[in-house]
TORBA-296571 format. One record per residue: x, y, z of N, C-alpha, C in turn; residue in three letters. Coordinates in steps of 0.2 Angstrom, whole numbers, padded with zeros to 4 digits, always signed. Layout:
BEGIN
XYZXYZXYZala ...
This chain:
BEGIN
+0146-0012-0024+0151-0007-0021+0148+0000-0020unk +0142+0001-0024+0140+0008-0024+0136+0008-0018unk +0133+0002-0016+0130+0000-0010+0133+0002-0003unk +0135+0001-0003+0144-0002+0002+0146+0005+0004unk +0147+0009-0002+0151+0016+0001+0146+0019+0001unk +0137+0018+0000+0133+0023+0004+0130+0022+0010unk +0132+0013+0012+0130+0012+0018+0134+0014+0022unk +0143+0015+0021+0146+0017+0025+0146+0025+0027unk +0145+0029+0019+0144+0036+0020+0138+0039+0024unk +0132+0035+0025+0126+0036+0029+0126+0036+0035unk +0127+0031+0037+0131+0031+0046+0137+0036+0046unk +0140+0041+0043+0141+0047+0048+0139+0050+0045unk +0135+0053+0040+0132+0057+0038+0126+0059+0042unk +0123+0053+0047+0117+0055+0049+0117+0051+0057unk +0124+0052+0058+0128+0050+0066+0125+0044+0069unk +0121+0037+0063+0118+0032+0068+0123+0026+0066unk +0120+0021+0069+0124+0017+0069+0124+0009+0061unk +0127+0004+0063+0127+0002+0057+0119-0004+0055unk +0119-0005+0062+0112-0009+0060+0106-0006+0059unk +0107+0001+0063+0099+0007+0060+0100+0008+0052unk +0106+0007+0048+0108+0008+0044+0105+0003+0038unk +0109-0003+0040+0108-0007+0038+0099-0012+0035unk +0097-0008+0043+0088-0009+0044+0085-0004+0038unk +0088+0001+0037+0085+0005+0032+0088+0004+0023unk +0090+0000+0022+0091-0002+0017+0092-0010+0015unk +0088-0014+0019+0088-0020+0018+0084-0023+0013unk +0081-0018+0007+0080-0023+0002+0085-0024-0002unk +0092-0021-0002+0096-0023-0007+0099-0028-0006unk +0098-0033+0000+0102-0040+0004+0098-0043-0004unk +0094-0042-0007+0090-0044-0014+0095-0045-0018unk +0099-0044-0017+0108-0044-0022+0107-0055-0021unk +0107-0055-0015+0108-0063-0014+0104-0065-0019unk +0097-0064-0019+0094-0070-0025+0099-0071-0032unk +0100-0065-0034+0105-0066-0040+0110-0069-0039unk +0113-0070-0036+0119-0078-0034+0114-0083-0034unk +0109-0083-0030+0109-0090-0028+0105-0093-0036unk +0104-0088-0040+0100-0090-0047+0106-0090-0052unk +0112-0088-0050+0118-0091-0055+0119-0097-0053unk +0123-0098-0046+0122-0106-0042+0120-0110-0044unk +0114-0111-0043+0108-0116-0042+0104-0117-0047unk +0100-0110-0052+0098-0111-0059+0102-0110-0064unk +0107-0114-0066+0111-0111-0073+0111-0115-0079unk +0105-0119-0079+0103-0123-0085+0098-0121-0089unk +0097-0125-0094+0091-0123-0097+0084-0126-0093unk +0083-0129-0091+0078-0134-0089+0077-0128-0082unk +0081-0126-0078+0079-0123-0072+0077-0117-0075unk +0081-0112-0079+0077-0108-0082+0071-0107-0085unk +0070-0114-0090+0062-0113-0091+0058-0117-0084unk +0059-0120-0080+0055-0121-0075+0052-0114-0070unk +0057-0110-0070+0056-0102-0067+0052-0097-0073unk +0053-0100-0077+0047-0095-0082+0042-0098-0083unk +0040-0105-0083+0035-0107-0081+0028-0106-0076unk +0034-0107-0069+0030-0104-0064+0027-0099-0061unk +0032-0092-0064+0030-0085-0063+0025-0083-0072unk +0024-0088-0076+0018-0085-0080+0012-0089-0078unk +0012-0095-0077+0008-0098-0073+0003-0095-0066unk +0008-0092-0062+0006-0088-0056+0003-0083-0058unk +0006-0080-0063+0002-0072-0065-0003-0073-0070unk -0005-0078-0073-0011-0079-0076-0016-0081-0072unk -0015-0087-0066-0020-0088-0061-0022-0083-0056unk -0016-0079-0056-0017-0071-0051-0021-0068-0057unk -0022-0064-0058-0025-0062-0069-0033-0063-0067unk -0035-0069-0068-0040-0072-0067-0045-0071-0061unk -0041-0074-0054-0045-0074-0048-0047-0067-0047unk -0045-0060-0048-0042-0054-0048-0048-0050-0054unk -0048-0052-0059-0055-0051-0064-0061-0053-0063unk -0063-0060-0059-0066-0062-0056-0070-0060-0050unk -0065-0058-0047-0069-0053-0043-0071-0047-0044unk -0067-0044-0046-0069-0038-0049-0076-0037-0050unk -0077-0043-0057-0083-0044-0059-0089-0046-0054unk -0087-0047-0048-0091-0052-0046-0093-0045-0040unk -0090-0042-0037-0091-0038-0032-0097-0031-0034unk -0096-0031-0039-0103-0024-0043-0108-0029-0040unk -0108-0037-0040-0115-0043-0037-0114-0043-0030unk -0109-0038-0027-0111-0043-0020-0107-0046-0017unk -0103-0049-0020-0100-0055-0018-0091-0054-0019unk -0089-0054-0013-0082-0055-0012-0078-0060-0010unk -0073-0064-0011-0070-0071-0009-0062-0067-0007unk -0060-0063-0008-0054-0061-0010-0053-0055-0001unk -0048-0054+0000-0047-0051+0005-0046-0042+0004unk -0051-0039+0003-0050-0034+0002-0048-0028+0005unk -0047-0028+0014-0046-0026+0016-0040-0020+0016unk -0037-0018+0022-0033-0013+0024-0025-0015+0022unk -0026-0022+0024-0019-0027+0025-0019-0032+0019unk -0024-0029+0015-0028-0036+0009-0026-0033+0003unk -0030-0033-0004-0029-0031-0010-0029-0022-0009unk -0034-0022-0004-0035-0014-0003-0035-0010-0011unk -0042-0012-0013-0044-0009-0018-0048-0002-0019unk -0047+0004-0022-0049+0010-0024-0057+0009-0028unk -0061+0012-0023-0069+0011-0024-0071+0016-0029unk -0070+0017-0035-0070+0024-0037-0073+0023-0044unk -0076+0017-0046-0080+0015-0053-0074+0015-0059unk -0068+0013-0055-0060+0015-0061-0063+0014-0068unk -0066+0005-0070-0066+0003-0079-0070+0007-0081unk -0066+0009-0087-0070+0012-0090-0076+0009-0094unk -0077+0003-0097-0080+0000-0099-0087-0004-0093unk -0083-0008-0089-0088-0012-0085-0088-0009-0077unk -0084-0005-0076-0084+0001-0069-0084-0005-0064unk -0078-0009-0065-0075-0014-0061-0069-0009-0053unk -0069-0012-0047-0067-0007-0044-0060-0007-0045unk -0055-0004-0043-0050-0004-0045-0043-0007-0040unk -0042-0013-0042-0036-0017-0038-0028-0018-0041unk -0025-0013-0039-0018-0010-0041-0011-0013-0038unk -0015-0016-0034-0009-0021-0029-0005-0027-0032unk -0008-0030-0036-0005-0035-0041-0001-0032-0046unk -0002-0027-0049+0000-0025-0057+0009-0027-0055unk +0012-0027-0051+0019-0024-0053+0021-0033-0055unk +0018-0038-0052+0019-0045-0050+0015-0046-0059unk +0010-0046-0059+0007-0047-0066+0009-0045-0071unk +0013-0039-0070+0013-0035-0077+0021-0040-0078unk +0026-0041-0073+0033-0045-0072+0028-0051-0076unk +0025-0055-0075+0023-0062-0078+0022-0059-0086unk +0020-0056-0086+0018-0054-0095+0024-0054-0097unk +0030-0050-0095+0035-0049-0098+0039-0056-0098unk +0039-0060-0093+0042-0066-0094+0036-0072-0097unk +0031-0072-0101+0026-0075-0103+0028-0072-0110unk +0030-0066-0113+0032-0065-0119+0039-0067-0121unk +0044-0067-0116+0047-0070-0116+0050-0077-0119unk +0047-0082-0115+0045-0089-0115+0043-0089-0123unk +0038-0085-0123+0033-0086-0131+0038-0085-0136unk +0046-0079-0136+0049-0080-0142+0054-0086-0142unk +0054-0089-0135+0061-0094-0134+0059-0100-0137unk +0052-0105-0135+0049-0109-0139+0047-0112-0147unk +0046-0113-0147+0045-0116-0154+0038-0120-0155unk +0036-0123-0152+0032-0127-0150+0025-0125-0150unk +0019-0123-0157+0015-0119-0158+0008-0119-0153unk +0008-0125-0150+0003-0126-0145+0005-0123-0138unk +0012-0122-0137+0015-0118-0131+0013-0112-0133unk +0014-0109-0138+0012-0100-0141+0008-0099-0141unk +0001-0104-0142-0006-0103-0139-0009-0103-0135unk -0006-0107-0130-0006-0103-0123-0006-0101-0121unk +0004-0098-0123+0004-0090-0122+0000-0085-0122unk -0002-0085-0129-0004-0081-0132-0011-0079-0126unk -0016-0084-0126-0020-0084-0120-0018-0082-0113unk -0013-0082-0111-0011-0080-0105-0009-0073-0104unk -0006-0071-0110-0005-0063-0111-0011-0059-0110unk -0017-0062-0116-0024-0058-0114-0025-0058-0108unk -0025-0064-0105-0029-0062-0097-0025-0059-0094unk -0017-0058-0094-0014-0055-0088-0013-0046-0093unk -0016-0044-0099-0016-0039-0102-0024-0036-0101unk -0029-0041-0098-0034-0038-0098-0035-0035-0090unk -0030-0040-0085-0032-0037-0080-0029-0031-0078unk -0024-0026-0082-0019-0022-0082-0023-0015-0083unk -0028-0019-0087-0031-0012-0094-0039-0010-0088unk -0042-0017-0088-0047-0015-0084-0048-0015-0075unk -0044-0020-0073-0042-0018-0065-0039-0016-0060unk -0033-0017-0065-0027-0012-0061-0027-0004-0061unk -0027-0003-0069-0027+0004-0069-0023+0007-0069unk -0018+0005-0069-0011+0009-0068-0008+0010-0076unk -0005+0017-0074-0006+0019-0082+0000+0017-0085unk +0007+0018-0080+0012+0017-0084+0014+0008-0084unk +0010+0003-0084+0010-0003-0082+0004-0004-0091unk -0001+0001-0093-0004-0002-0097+0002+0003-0103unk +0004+0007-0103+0010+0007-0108+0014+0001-0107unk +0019+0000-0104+0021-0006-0105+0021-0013-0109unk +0014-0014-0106+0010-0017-0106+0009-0020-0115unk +0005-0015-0116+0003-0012-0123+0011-0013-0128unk +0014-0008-0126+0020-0010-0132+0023-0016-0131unk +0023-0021-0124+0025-0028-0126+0022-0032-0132unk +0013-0032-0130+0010-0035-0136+0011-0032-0143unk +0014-0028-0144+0014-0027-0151+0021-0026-0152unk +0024-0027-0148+0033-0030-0150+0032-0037-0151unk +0027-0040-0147+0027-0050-0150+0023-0049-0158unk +0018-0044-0157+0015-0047-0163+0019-0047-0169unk +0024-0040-0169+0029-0036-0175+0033-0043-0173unk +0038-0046-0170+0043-0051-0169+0041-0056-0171unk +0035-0058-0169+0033-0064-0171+0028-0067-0181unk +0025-0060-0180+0025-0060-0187+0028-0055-0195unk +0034-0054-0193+0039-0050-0197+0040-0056-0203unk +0041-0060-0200+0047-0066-0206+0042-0068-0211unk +0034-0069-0207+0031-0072-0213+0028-0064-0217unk +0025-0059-0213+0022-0056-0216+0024-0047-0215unk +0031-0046-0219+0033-0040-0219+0030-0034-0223unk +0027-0036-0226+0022-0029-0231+0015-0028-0226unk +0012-0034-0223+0006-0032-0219+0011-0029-0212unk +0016-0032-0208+0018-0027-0202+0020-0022-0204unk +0021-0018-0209+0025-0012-0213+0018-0007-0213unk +0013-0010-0214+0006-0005-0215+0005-0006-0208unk +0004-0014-0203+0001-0010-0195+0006-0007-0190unk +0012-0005-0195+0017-0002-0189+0014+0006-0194unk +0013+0008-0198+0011+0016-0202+0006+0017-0197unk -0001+0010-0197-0008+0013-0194-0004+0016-0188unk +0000+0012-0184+0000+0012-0178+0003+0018-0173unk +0007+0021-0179+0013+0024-0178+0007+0034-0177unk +0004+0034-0185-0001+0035-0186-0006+0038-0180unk -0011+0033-0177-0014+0031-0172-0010+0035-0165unk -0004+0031-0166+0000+0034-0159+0000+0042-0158unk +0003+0047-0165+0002+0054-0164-0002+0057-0163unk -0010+0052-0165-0015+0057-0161-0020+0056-0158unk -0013+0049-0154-0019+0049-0147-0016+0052-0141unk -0009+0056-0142-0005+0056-0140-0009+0064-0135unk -0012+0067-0139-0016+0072-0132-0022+0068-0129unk -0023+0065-0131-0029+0060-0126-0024+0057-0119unk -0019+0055-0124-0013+0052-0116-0011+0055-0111unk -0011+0062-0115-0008+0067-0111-0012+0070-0104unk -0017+0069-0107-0025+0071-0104-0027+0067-0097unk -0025+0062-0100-0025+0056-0097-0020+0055-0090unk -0016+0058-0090-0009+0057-0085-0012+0067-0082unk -0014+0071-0083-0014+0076-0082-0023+0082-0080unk -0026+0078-0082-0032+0078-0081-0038+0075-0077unk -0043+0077-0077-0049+0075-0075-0048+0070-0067unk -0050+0067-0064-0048+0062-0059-0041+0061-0056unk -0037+0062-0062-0031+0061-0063-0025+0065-0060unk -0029+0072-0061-0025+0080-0059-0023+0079-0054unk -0024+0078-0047-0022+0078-0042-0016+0072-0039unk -0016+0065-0044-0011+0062-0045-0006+0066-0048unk -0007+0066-0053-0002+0072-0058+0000+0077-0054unk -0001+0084-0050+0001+0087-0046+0005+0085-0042unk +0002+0079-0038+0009+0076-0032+0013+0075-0035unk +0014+0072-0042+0019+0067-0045+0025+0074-0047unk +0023+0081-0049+0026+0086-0050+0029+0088-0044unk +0027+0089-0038+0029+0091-0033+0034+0086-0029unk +0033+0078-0031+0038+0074-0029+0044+0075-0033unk +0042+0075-0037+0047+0077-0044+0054+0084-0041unk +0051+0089-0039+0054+0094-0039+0056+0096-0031unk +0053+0091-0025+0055+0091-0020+0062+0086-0020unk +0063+0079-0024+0067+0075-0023+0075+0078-0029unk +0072+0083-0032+0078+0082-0038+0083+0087-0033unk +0080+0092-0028+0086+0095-0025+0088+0091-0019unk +0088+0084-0020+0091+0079-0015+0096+0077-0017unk +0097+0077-0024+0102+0072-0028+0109+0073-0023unk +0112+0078-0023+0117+0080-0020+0116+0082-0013unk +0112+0080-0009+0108+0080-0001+0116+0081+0003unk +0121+0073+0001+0125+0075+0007+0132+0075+0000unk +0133+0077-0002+0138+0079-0005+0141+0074-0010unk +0142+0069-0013+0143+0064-0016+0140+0059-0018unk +0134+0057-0013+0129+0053-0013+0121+0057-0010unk +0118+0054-0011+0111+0059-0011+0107+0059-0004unk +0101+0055-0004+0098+0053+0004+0101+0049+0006unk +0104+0045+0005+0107+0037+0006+0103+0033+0009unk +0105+0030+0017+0100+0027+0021+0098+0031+0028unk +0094+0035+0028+0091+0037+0034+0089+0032+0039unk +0087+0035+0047+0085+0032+0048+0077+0033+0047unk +0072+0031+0045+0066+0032+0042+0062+0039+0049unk +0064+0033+0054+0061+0037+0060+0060+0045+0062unk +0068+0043+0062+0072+0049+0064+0068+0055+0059unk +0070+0054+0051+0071+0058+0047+0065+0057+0040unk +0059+0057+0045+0053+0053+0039+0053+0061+0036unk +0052+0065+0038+0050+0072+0036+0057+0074+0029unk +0063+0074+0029+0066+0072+0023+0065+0069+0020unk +0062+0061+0022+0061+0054+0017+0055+0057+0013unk +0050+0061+0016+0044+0061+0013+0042+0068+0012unk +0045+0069+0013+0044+0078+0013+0040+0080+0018unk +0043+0089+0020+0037+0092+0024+0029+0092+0023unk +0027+0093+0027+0018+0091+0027+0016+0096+0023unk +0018+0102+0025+0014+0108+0021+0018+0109+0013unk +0020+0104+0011+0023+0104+0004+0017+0100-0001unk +0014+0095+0002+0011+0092-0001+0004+0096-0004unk +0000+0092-0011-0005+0093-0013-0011+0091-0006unk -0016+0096-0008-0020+0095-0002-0025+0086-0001unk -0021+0080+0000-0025+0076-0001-0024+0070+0006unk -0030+0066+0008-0030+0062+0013-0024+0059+0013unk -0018+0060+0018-0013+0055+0021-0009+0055+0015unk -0008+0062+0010-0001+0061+0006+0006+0062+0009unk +0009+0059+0005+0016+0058+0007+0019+0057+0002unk +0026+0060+0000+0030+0060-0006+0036+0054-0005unk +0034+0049-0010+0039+0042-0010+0046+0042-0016unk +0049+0041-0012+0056+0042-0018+0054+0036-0023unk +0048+0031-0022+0048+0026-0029+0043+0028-0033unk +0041+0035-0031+0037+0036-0035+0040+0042-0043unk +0045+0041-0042+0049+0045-0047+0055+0041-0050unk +0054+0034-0052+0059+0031-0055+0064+0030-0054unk +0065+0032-0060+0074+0033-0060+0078+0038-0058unk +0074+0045-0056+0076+0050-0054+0077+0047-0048unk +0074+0043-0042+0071+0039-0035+0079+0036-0033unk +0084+0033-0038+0090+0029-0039+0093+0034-0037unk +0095+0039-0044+0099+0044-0042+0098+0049-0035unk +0092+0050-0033+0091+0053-0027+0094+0050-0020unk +0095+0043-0021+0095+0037-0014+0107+0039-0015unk +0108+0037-0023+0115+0035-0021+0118+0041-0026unk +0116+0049-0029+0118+0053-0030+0124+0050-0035unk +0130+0053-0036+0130+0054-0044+0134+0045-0044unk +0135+0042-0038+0137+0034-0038+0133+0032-0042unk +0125+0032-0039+0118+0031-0043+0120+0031-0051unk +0120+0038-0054+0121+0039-0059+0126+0038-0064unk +0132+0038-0061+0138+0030-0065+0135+0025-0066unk +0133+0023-0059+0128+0015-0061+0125+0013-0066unk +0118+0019-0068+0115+0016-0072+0117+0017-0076unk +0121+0023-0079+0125+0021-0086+0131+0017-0088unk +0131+0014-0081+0137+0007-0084+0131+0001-0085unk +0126+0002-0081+0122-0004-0082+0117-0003-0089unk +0115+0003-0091+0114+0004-0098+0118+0002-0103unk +0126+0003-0102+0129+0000-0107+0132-0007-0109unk +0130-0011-0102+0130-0018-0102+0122-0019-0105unk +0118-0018-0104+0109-0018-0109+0110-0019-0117unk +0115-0013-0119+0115-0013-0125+0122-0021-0127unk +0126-0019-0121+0132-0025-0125+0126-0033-0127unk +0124-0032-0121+0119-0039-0122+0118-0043-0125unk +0115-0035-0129+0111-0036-0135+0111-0038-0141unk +0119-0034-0141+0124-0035-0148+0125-0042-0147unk +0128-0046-0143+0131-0052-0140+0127-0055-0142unk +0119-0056-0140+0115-0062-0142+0111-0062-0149unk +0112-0068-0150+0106-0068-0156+0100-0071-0159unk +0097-0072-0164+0091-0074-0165+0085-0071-0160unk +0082-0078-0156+0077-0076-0153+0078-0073-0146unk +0086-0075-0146+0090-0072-0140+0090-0065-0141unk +0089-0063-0145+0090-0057-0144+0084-0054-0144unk +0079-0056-0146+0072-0055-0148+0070-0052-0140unk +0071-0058-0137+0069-0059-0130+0074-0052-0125unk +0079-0051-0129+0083-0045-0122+0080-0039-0125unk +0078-0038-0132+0076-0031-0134+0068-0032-0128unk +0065-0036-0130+0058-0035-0126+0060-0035-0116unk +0065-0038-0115+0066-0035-0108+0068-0027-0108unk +0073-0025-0112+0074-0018-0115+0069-0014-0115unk +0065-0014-0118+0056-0013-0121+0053-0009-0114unk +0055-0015-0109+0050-0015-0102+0050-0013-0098unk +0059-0012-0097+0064-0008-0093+0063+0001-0095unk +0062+0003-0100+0062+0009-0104+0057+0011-0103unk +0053+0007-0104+0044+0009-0103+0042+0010-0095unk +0044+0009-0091+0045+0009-0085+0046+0013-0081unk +0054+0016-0082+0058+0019-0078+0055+0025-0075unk +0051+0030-0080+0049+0036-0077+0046+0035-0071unk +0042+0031-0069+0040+0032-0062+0038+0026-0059unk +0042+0020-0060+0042+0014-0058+0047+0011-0057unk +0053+0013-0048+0060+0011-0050+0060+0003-0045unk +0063-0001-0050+0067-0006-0051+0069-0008-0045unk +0074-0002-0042+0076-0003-0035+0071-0001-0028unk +0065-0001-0029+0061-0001-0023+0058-0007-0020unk +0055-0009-0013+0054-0014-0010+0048-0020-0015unk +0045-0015-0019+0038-0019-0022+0043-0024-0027unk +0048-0021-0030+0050-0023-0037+0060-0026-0039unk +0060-0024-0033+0068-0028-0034+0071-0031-0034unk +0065-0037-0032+0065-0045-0034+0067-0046-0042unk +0062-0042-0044+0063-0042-0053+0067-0038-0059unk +0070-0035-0052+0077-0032-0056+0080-0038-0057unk +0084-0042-0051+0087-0046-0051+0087-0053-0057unk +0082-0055-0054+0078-0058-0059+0079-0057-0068unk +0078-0051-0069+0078-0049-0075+0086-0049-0077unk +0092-0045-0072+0098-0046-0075+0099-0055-0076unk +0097-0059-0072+0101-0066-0071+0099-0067-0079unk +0091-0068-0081+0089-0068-0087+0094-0067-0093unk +0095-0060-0092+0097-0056-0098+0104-0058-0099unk +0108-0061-0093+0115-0066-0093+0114-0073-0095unk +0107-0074-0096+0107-0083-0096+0108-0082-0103unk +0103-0078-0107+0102-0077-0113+0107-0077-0118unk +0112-0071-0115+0117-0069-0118+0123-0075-0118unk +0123-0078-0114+0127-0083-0111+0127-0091-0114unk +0118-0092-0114+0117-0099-0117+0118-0099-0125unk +0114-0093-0129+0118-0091-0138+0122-0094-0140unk +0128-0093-0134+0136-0091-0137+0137-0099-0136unk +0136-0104-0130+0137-0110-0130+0133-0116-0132unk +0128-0114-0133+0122-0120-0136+0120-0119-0141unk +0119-0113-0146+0117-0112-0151+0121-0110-0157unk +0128-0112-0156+0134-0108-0161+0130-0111-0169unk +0130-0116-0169+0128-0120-0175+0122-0118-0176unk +0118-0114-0175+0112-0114-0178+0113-0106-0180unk +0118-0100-0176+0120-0095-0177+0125-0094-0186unk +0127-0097-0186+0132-0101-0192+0128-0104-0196unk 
């Protein structure tokens, strides 16, 4: 509905018509997959066959993607690296093995981890969790040392040690009880290194853009009085979408992206609608989570986890990642949903 009254309120807002309209907001037609994944997967067997083949994908992506990495310091490239290809940053990113750096996959790999630890608490089956557990390394390795994307190895990072905390609490609570101290620990003082890290060295000039997108988009919120930018037409009004030229930090072909700022990005597009939304959709997150239980629950806190760890500067609703919104609600319904009807007697 929120949709609906900003495509309607955009076409007079910006006096175009309903298909220019339409044309500039067509990743949300993305709304379809979630019906046809209620429709058509609403079992247990079609569910695990879709979490099967998106951790599967993301470990063989993981692998081909390390691979070359590794292999092109030698010379040798198999993969498309090009303009229109992985289009990798040549800049010696790993810290370690000074692998180049291919950032194009992360948002797809780091979604397979999340449904790879998923899988990992639903199962039971210990040969299955070692596989898993193999499949998180390689698509956690290629996060750390290829992608390079920082708010992806946060992420990232706190899923593996919500699985290790979840999956070994029941047998060994006095040892998780000491590596949640070290780590807690650990966390406060690596916590200027992190900062450092996000705002320094190499990094500064990301960081500056990221403050100036930041502080260009937040006086959008309210752009046309009830709703924010809505849907422009891109064309017309790229210099709005993206800001003035001489606003930006001085670097090659910057542009300031509404996805690059999260969640603020939501409320920028659909203004204070935006902002109902996602506190009705935060307080359906938590119902979920009351509602479900055991390993079901296990599994919506660690979607929870992902979604939280995310948000600042990775929104949900942009063209790279909407697929996996959708996605992630259907889950978080099957979840909450299969508990109550297939599992009452082992709740009891």
């Amino acid at each position: 509905m929120t949709y609906l009254l900003v495509l309607w309120g955009s076409q007079g807002a910006y006096q175009q018509s309903v298909i220019v309209t339409l044309k500039n907001s067509y990743i949300y037609f993305m709304f379809v997959l979630y019906l046809l994944l209620v429709f058509f997967f609403n079992d247990e067997l079609d569910t695990n066959f879709l979490l099967q083949v998106i951790k599967y994908t993301g470990a063989i992506y993981s692998v081909m993607l390390i691979v070359q990495a590794a292999l092109f310091n030698r010379g040798t490239t198999f993969l498309d690296l090009g303009t229109y290809g992985l289009n990798p940053i040549y800049d010696s990113f790993g810290p370690i093995f000074h692998f180049i750096r291919i950032a194009n996959a992360a948002d797809f790999i780091s979604f397979a981890m999340l449904m790879t630890g998923i899988d990992t608490l639903l199962c039971r089956d210990k040969k299955r969790i070692l596989i898993n557990s193999g499949l998180l390394l390689v698509n956690y390795l290629y996060i750390v040392f290829v992608s390079g994307t920082r708010m992806y190895m946060i992420a990232d990072t706190l899923i593996f040690l919500a699985l290790i905390v979840i999956m070994a609490v029941k047998k060994y609570k006095g040892l998780i009880f000491g590596l949640l101290t070290v780590i807690t620990v650990s966390g406060f003082m690596g916590i200027p290194l992190l900062i450092n890290s996000f705002i320094g060295g190499k990094r500064k000039l990301s960081f500056d853009m990221r403050l100036g997108e930041i502080q260009y988009y937040a006086d959008k919120v309210l752009h046309n009085g009830w709703f924010g930018l809505g849907f422009p037409d891109s064309k017309r009004y790229d210099q709005l979408l993206h800001g003035p030229a001489n606003s930006h930090v001085l670097m090659a072909n910057a542009n300031y992206f509404i996805e690059d700022v999260g969640i603020l990005g939501i409320v920028v597009v659909f203004g204070v609608l935006g902002l109902i939304g996602l506190i009705y959709f935060g307080y359906l997150l938590i119902t979920a989570f009351i509602q479900a239980h055991g390993r079901y629950k296990q599994a919506i806190l660690l979607i929870i986890l992902y979604l939280a760890s995310t948000v600042a500067t990775l929104s949900l609703l942009d063209p790279q990642r909407i697929f996996y919104l959708f996605f992630i609600i259907y889950l978080i319904e099957y979840l909450t949903n299969h508990v109550l009807s297939k599992d009452l007697e082992e709740i009891q």
